[in-house]
C-alpha positions in Angstrom: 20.2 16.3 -4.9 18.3 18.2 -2.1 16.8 21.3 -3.8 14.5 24.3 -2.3 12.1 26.1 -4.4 9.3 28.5 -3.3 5.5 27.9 -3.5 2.1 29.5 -2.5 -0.2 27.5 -1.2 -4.0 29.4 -1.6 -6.9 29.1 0.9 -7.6 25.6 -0.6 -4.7 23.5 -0.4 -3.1 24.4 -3.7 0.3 24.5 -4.2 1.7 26.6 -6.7 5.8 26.4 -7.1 7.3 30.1 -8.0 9.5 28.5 -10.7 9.7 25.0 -13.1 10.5 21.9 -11.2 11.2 19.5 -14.1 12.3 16.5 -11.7 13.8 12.8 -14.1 11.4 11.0 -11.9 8.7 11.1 -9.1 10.4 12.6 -6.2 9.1 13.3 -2.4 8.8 16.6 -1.3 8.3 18.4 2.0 6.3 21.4 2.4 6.7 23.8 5.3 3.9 26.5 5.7 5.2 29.9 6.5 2.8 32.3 8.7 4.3 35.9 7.0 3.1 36.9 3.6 5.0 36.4 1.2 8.0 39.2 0.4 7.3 40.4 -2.6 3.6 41.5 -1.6 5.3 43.2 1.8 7.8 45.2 -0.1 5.2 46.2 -2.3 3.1 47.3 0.1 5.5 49.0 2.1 7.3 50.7 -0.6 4.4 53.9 -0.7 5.2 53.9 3.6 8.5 54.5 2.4 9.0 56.7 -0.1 7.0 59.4 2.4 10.2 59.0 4.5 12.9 58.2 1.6 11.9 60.8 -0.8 12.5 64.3 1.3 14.9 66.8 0.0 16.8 66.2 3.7 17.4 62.2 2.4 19.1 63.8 -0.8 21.0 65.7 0.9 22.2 63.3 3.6 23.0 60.7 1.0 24.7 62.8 -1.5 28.5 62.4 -0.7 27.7 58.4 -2.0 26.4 59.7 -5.0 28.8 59.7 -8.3 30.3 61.9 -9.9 27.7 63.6 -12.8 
């Protein structure tokens, strides 16, 4: 079974996998090195950028027809 998981690999070659791997015996694996951060660190950082736009009274407004019923 082919099975993706996701990894970090620091400025020295390290891999470290983002969840348990607990393969029945040695397997092979591939890595492919990705040149974007990863997500959680840009959402994160982005999330203050955001809220400057997203946190107006004119949002609440806008969005309030989706809101339910208090």
């Amino acid at each position: 079974m082919i099975r993706t998981v996701e990894a970090v690999i620091d400025e020295h070659g390290n891999v470290m996998l983002l969840e348990p791997v607990r393969p029945m015996s040695t397997r092979r694996a591939l890595v492919t090195i990705l040149e974007e951060e990863p997500v959680a660190e840009t959402v994160l950082l982005s999330e203050a950028a955001l809220a400057e736009d997203w946190n107006r009274p004119e949002e609440d407004e806008a969005w309030a027809h989706l809101q339910s019923a208090r």
